[in-house]
N, C-alpha and C positions, 0 to 999 in steps of 0.2 A: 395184598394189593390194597391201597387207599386213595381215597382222593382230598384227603385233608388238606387244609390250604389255610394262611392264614388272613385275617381280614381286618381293616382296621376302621374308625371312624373317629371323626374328629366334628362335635356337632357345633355347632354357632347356632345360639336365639336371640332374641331383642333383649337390651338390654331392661326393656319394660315388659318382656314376657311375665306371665302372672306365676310360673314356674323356679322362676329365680328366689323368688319370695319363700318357698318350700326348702332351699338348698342352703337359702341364709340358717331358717332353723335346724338345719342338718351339719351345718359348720358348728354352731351352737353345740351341740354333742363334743367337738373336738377340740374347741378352744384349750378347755385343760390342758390337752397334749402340747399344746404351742407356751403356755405359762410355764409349766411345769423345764420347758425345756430351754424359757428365760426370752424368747420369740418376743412375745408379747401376752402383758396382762392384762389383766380382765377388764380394768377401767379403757385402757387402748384397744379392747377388743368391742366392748359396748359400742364407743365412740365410731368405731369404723363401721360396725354395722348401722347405726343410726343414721349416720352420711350416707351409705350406700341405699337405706330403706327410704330415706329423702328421695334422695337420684333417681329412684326408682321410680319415685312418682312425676319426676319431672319431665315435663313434655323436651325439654332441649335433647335427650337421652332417645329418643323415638327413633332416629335412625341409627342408633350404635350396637355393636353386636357383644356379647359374652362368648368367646372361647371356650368349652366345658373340656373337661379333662378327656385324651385321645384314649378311643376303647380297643379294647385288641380280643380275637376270638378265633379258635381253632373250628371252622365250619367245614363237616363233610363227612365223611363214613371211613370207616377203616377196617379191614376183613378182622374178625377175630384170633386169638392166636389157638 
């Protein structure tokens, strides 16, 4: 017997959260992946984060939200076998 279930979340922060600023440098990790796979290079990847790292300090941006990627999680117990 289990009670496993699954459970999702789908978070939204300010687009001026001080947190967003940590995820641009974790994007930075993956840019290669998006070059390599002809997405976009490097010089259009600078560029896009440098507009966004602007934005981010722009007060016009204070009431807008970021959509973060939807999480998904098996929570609950399950009898062993």
């Amino acid at each position: 017997m289990s009670n496993v279930r699954p459970e999702t979340e789908t978070p939204f922060v300010p687009f001026v959260d001080p947190r967003l600023e940590v995820m641009l440098d974790a994007f930075a990790v993956f840019w290669g992946v998006a070059e390599r796979a002809g997405a976009m290079s490097a010089i259009e990847y600078e560029g896009l984060v440098d507009e966004v790292r602007a934005a981010h300090q722009a007060p016009l941006y204070t009431n807008y939200l970021v959509r973060l990627p939807t999480l998904v999680a098996a929570v609950g117990t399950r009898a062993r076998d």
